[in-house]
C-alpha positions as CSV (number, residue, x, y, z in Angstrom):
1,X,53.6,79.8,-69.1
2,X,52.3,76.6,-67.8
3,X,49.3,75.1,-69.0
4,X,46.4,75.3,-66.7
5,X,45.2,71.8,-67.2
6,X,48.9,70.3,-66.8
7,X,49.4,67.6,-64.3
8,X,52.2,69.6,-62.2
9,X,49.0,72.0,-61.1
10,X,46.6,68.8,-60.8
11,X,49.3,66.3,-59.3
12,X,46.1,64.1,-58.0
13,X,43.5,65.2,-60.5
14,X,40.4,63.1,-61.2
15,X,39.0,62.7,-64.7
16,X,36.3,60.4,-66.2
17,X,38.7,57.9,-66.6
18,X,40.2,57.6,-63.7
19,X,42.8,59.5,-61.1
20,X,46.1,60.7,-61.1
21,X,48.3,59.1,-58.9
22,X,52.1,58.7,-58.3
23,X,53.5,55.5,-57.7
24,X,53.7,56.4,-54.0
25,X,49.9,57.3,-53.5
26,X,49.1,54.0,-55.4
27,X,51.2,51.9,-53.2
28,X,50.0,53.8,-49.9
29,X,46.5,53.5,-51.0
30,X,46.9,49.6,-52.0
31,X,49.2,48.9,-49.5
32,X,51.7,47.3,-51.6
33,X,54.8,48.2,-52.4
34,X,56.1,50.5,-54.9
35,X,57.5,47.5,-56.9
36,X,54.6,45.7,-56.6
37,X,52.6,49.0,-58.4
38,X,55.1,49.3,-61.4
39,X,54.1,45.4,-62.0
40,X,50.4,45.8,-61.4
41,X,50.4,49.1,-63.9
42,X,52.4,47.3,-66.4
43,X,50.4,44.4,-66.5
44,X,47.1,46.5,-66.1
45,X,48.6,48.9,-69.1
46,X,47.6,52.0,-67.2
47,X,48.7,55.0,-68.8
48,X,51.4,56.8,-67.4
49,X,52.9,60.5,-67.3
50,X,55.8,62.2,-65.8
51,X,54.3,65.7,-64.3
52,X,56.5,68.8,-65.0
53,X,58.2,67.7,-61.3
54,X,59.6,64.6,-63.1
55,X,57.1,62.3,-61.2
56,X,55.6,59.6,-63.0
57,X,52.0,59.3,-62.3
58,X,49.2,56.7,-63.3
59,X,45.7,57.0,-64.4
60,X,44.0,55.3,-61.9
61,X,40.8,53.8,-63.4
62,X,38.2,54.8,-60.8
63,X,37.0,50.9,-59.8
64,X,40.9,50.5,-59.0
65,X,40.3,53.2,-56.4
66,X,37.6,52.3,-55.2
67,X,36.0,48.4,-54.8
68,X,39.2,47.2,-56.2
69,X,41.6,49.2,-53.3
70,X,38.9,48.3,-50.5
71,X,38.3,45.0,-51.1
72,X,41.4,42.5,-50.4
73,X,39.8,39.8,-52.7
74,X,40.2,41.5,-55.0
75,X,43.4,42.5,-54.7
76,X,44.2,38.9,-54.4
77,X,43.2,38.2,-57.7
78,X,45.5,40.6,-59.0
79,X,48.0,38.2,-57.5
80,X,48.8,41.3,-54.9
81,X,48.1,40.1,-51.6
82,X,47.2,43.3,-49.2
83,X,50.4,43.8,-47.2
84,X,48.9,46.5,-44.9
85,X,46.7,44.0,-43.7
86,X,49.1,41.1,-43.3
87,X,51.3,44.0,-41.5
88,X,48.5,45.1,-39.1
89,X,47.7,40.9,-38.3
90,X,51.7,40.8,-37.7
91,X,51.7,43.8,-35.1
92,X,48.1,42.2,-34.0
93,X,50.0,39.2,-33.2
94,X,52.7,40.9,-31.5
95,X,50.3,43.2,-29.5
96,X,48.8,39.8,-28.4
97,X,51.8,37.7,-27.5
98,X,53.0,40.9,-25.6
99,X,49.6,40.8,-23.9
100,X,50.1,37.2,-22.8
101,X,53.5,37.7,-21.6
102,X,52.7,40.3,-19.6
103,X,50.1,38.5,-18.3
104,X,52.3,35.6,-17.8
105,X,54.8,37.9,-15.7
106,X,52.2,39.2,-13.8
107,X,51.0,36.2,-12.9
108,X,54.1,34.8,-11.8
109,X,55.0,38.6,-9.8
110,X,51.9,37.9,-8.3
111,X,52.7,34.0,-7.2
112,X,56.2,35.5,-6.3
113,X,54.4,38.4,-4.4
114,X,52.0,35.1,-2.1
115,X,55.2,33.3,-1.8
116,X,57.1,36.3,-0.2
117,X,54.1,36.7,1.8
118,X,54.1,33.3,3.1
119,X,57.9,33.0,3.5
120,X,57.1,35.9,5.6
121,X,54.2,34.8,7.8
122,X,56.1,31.4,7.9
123,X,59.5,33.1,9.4
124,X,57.5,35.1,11.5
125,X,56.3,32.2,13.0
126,X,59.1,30.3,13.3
127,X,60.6,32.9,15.2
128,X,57.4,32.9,17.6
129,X,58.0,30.1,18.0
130,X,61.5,29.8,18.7
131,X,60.9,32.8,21.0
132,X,59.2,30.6,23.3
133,X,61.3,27.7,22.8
134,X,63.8,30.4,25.0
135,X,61.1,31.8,27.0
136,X,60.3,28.1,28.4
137,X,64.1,27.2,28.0
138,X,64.9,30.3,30.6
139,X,62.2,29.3,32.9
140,X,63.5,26.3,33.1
141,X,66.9,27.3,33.8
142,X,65.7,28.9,36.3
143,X,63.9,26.7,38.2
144,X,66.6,24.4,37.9
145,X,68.8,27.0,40.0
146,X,65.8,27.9,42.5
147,X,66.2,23.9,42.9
148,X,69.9,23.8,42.6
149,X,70.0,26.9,45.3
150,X,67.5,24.8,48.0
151,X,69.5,21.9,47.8
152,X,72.9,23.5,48.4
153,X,70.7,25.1,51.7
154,X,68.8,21.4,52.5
155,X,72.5,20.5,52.8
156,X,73.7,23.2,54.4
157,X,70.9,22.6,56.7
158,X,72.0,18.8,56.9
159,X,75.4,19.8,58.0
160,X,74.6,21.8,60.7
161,X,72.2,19.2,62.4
162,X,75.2,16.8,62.1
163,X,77.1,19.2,63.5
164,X,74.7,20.3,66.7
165,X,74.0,16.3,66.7
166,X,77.5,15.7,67.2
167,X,78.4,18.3,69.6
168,X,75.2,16.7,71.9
169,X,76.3,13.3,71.7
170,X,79.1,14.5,72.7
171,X,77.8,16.5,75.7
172,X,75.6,13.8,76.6
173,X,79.3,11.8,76.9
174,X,81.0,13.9,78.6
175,X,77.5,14.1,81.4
176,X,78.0,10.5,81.3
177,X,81.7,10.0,82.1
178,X,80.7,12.8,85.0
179,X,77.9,10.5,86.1
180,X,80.3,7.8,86.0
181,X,83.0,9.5,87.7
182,X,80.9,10.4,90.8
183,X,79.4,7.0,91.0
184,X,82.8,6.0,91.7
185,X,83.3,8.5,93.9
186,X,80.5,7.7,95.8
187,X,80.8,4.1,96.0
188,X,84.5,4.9,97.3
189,X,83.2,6.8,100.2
190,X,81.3,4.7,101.3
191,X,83.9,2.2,101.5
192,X,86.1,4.4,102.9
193,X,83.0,5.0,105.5
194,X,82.6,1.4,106.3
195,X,86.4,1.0,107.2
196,X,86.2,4.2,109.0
197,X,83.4,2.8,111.3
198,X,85.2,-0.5,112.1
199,X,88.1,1.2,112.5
200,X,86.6,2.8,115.6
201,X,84.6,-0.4,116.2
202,X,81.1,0.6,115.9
């Protein structure tokens, strides 16, 4: 029959001394370690007790509870610096730098994000522009044949007149050697008619 009082039924019993507390609580309360509570209860000479689990527990005086486990000065001058807090400043410090480098990245994704969007707008006029480049390139292709095309025809053109100028110089040759040739004729006859007539002695 257990006793009702023991500490196996009141594992975290408080008294007017103090509290029961394992090792565990005490270091979870000061957040410490457990080594760090065996020292502070040895050197504090707080009684201890084994419950009728086989857990050692401490009688917590009630200031080491209370002002004591709440304020980290104190707790310093134990020579126990709080390590919960120094833990939470640690993640803190983490949480922060993780902040700032995703700040940092976004920053940059969103310099990278501009750049992209001028490398765009840039390309997009470059090829504007080298669309007209073409545009004017093929205009002037093609005036160069509409020229190319009425010179071939001017000569053409020139050809022909040679041509019709030849063929009328040489008409106009051939009239003349006929003027010529009846001149001659002419002049013949009449020769002929002067003999003719003295002939008969008119």
């Amino acid at each position: 029959m257990h006793n009702r009082d023991s500490l196996a039924d009141r594992p975290a019993d408080a008294t007017t001394d103090g509290q029961w507390m394992t090792v565990a609580e005490l270091a979870a309360m000061r957040g410490i370690s457990m080594g760090s509570v065996t020292r502070l209860v040895r050197r504090q000479g707080w009684q201890r007790q084994p419950d009728n689990q086989g857990l050692v527990r401490v009688l917590v005086p009630h200031d080491a509870t209370s002002t004591r486990a709440k304020n980290p000065a104190n707790q310093a001058a134990d020579g126990f610096p709080d390590k919960q807090a120094d833990v939470i400043r640690a993640l803190r410090k983490r949480v922060e730098a993780a902040e700032r480098r995703a700040e940092l990245a976004e920053t940059r994704a969103r310099k990278a994000e501009q750049a992209r969007a001028a490398a765009e707008a840039t390309a997009g006029m470059e090829r504007e522009r080298a669309a007209a480049q073409i545009a004017r390139a093929e205009a002037a292709l093609a005036t160069e044949r509409k020229a190319r095309a009425a010179a071939e025809a001017a000569a053409q053109e020139i050809v022909q007149m040679d041509r019709a100028v030849q063929i009328a110089m040489q008409a106009e040759a051939a009239q003349l050697r006929q003027l010529r040739q009846a001149e001659t004729a002419r002049r013949a006859l009449g020769r002929l008619g002067r003999l003719w007539a003295a002939w008969r002695g008119d």
